[in-house]
N, C-alpha and C positions, 0 to 999 in steps of 0.2 A: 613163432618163427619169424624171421625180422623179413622185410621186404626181398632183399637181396637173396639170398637162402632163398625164398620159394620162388623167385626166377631162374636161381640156376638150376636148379629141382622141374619147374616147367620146358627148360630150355630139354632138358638132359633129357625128359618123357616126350618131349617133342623128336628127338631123334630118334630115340629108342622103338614110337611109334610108328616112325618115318620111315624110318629101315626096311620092314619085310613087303612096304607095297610095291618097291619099284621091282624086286625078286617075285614077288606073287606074280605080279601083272606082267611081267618079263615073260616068264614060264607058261603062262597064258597065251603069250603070241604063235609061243610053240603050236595051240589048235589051234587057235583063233587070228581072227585076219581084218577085225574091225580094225577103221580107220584113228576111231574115238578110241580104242584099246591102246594103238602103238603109240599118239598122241598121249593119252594119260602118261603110258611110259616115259616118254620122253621128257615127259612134264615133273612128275615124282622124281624121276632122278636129277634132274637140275634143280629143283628145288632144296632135297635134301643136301646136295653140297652146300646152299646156300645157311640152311636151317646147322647145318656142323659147324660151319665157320661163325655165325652168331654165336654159338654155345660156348668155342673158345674164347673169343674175341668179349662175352658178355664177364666170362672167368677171370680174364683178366685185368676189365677197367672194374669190376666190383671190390677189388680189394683194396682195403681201408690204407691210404697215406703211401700205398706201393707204387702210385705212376702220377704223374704231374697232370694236371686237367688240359693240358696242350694233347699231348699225346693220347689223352683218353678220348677229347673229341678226336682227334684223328683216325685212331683205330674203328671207332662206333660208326664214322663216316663212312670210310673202306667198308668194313662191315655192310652197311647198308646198301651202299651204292653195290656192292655183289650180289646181294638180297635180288635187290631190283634187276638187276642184271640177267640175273638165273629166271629171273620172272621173263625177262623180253627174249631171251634165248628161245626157251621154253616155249614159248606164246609166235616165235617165228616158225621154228621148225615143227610146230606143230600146223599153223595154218599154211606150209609147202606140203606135207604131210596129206593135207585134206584136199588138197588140189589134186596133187601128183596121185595120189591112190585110185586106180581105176577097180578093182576088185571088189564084186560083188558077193561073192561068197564068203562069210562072213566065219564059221567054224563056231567053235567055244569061246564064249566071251564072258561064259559064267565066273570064272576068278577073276576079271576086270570088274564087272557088277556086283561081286562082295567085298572087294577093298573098295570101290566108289562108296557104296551103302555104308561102309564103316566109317570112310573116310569124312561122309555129311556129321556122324556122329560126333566122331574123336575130334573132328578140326573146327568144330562149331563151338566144343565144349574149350578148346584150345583159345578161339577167338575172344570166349568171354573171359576166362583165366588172364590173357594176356592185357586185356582191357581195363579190370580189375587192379593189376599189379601195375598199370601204366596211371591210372587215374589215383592210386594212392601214393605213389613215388613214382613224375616220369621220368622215362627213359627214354634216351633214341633208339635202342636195338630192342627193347620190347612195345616199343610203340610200333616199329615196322612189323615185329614178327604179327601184332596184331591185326594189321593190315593182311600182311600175307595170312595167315589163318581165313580171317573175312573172305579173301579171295577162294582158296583151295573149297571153305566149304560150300560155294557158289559154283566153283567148277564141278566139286563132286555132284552136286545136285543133277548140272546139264549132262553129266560125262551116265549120270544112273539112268535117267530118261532115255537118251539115245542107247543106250547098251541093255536094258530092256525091251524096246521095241525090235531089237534084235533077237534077244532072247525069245519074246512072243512070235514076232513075224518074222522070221529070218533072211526068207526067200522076196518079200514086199520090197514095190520101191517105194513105199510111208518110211520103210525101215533105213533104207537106203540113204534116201536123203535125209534123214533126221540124225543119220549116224553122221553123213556130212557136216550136218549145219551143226551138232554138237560139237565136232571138231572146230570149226570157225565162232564161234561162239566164246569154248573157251581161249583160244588164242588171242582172238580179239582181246576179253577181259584181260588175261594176263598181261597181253605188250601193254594195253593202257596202264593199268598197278604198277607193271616193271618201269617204265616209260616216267610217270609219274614220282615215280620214286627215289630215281637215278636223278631226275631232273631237282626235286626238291633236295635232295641231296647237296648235290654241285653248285645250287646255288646259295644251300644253309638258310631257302625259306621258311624251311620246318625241323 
């Protein structure tokens, strides 16, 4: 299978797997009232827009002598710099999110804690995929998606810890503030990656 091919085939299982977390975790908020819970959400679903429009945008600079290399860098740009974007969105409204939430009763946050747990899995094995097919033919949009990957499986990590100690101690303030500082944690990382990204972008240092 040629390079190209098993990027738009990773792109395509990149959405596909993308898909039912922000609906899982959505439906989750329904019990649950962690801070790190509505944060993930908000985080999956801006993300995912960004991971669709890659997928297009990747479909269409891959095809052989159909767009001029002006316009292919330009699309991949765009591309990227909404990449980034959806990152810093993501990464603000979630660390207003961890401020403004005063609510200590937390509810079900068990379907947050099984798409995180999955999410270490799938987006870890995403990050090496992408890394892979970026170091044998690079690219701009799967060299970002690889970044972003790196990032998601670093948040799911922080996003499982705190929504655990939930899960164990739900009524604790250990749990309390650790559901906090998950929240700020991931925000943090993400506006830096979005930030970083946007920035390398717009000025074509990378």
């Amino acid at each position: 299978m040629s390079n190209k091919k098993s990027g738009n085939r990773t792109l395509l299982m990149s959405v596909l797997m993308s898909s039912p977390g922000p609906i899982i975790v959505g439906l989750g908020l329904i019990a649950g009232k962690s801070s790190t819970q509505l944060a993930d959400f908000v985080r999956r679903s801006s993300e995912l827009l960004g991971i669709i429009l890659a997928y297009v945008i990747y479909r269409i600079t891959s095809k052989n002598g159909e767009i001029d290399t002006g316009k292919k860098a330009r699309l991949e740009k765009m591309s990227n710099i909404f990449v980034g974007a959806t990152m810093c969105i993501g990464g603000a409204i979630m660390l207003v999110l961890a401020f403004v939430s005063k609510e200590q009763e937390k509810g079900n946050v068990i379907p947050g804690l099984i798409v995180a747990l999955l999410g270490v899995v799938a987006n870890t094995l995403f990050f090496i995929k992408y890394t892979r097919l970026n170091r044998v033919e690079p690219n701009a949009i799967i060299e970002v998606q690889a970044r972003l990957y790196k990032a998601k499986s670093l948040v799911d990590m922080c996003v499982s810890a705190a929504l655990l100690s939930v899960v164990i101690a739900p009524q604790s303030t250990f749990s309390y503030y650790l559901d906090k500082t998950g929240s700020v944690i991931v925000a943090v990382y993400l506006l830096w990656c979005g930030l970083r990204t946007v920035y390398e972008k717009i000025k074509g240092t990378n």
